[in-house]
N, C-alpha and C positions, 0 to 999 in steps of 0.2 A: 504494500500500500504506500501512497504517496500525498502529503499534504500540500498545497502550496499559500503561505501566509500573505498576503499583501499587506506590506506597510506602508501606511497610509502618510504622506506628508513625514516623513520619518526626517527629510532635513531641516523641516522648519519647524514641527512639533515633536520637540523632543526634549523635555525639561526632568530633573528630579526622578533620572534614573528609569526612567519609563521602557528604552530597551532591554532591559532587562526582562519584563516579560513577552516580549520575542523571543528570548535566548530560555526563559523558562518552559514555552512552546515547543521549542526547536527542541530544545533538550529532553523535554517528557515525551517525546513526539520518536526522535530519535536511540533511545532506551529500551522502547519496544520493537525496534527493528523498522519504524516507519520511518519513509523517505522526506525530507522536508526541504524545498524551497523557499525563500525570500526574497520576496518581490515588493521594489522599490517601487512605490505610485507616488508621484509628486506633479509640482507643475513644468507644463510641458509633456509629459507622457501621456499614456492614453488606457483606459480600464474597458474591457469587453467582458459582460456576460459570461459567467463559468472559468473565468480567468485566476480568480483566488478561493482557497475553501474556508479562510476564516480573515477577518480584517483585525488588525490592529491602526488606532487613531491616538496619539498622543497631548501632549498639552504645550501650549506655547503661551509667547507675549501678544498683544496685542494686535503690535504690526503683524507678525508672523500671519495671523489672524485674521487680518483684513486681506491679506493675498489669498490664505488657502480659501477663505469664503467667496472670492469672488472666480477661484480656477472650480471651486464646487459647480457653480453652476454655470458657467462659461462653458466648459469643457463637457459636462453634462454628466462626470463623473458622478454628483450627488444624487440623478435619478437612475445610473447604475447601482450604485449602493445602496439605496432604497429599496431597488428591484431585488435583488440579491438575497436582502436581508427578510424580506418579503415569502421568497419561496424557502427564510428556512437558514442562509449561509450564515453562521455566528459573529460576531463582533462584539469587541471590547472596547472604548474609548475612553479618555480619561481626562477629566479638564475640559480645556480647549479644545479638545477632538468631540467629547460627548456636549458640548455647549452648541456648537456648532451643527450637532449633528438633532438640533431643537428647530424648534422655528426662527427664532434669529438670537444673536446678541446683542446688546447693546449697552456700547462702552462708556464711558466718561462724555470723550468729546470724541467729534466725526460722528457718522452717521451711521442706522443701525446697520449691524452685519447680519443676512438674513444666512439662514439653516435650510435644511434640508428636509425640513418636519419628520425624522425619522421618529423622533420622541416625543409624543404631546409634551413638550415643556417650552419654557424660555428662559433668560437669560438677562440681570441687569448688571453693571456694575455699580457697586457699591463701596464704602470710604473702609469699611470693617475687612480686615486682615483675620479671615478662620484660616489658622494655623495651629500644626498640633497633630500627633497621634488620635487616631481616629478608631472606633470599633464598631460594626454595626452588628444586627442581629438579622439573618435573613435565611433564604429557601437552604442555601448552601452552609449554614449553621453560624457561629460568629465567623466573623471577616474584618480582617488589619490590616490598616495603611497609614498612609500619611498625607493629610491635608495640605495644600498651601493653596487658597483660593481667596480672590475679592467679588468675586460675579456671585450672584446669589440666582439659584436655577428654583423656580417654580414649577411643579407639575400642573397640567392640568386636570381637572374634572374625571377619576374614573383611571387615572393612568397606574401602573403599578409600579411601585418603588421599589428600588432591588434590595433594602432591607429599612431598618430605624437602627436611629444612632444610638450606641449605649455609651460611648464614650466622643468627644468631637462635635464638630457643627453640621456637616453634613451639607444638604443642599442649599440650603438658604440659614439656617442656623436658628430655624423660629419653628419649623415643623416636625422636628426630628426624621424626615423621609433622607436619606441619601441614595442619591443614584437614580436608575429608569432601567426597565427591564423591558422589551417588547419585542414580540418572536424570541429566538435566540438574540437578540443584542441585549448589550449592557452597555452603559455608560455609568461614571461614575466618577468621583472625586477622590480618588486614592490612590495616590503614588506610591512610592514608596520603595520597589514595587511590588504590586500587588500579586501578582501569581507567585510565584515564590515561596511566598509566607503562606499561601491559599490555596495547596494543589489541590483539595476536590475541585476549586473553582477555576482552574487552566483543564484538570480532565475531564470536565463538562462542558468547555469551549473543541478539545479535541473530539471528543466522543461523537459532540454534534457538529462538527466540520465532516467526520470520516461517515458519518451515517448519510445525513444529505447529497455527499460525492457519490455515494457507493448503493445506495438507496437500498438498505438493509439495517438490521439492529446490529451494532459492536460493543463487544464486549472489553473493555482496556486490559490489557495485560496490569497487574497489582504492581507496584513500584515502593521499596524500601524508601518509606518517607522519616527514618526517623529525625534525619536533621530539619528538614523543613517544616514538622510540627513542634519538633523544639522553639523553630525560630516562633513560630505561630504562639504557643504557648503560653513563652514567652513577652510576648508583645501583650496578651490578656490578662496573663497574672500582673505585669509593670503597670502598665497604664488603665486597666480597665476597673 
């Protein structure tokens, strides 16, 4: 079997170690004997239909920000990924990647940056710095990262949160929701990075890449996790 990950804007959203869960991908991917590609989508390139079997989106600054939102829907990349995510292909976003991938942002100054409505949410900024280890509660049991955000993301009406915060601010820092879950995607505010510390929640991004590529149930080969739930552990006994 063979995966292929497309990273998404990987030169310009890419803050606070967020590669990292590529290489946690790659690595859980490759352990079990699966084959795994890394595919660079940035601007200027081009994304076709069945081209990636799971997205990775990272987080950036602003500026960064205002380019990738306007190659989103210039280039037409954004109703690819929509599509995509639509019949089923997984994706992770984090920050600026899952901001982006709302209905719009909108920053300080300049005008709004619109989304790709993947996630019924939106996006303002705001003057509050949530900063801080982060822990939430969700489908995938507690889940650790690490916040650094000022945009405060709103769900809308009916949306589903990919968990509530036990420790941290989370999406906006007044509802305790973090995150957005819809199909297979996630987006989310947690750096850190976040698979790593989380392998149920990278082997539930793999499972559902190889299942929708291969159109059958997979079963994951088990993988000696004991450092990676140390680190997990760890981060709930410290901070939680």
């Amino acid at each position: 079997m063979k995966i292929v990950i497309g990273y998404l804007y990987g030169d310009l959203m890419n803050i606070y170690g967020d590669t990292g869960n590529i290489i946690a991908l790659q690595k859980r991917a490759e352990w079990r004997g699966i084959d795994v590609e890394v595919k660079n989508i940035s601007v200027g390139s081009r994304l076709k239909k069945g081209e990636a079997d799971i997205f990775f989106f990272g987080g950036g600054q602003d500026q960064a920000q205002e380019l990738v939102s306007r190659d989103l829907v210039v280039s037409r990349k954004g109703k690819t990924i929509k599509s995509e995510v639509e019949r089923g292909v997984p994706l992770l976003a984090i920050c600026g990647g899952y901001q982006l991938l709302g209905d719009y942002y909108r920053p300080h100054k300049g005008p709004k940056l619109p989304g790709i409505s993947l996630f019924p949410a939106y996006t303002l900024a705001s003057h509050d710095r949530m900063i801080g280890n982060i822990i939430i509660d969700s489908m995938f049991g507690k889940l650790v990262g690490f916040e650094n955000h000022s945009g405060k993301t709103h769900l809308k009406k009916g949306t589903t949160a990919l968990g509530m915060v036990n420790k941290g601010w989370g999406n906006n820092g007044k509802d305790r929701t973090e995150g957005c879950i819809h199909k297979n995607a996630i987006g989310c505010y947690m750096h850190g990075s976040l698979l790593p510390k989380n392998p149920k929640l990278a082997d539930w991004l793999l499972k559902k890449a190889l299942e929708v590529k291969y159109g059958k149930e997979i079963e994951l080969e088990p993988l000696d996790d004991t450092l990676e739930l140390q680190a997990h552990q760890m981060a709930v006994k410290k901070f939680g």
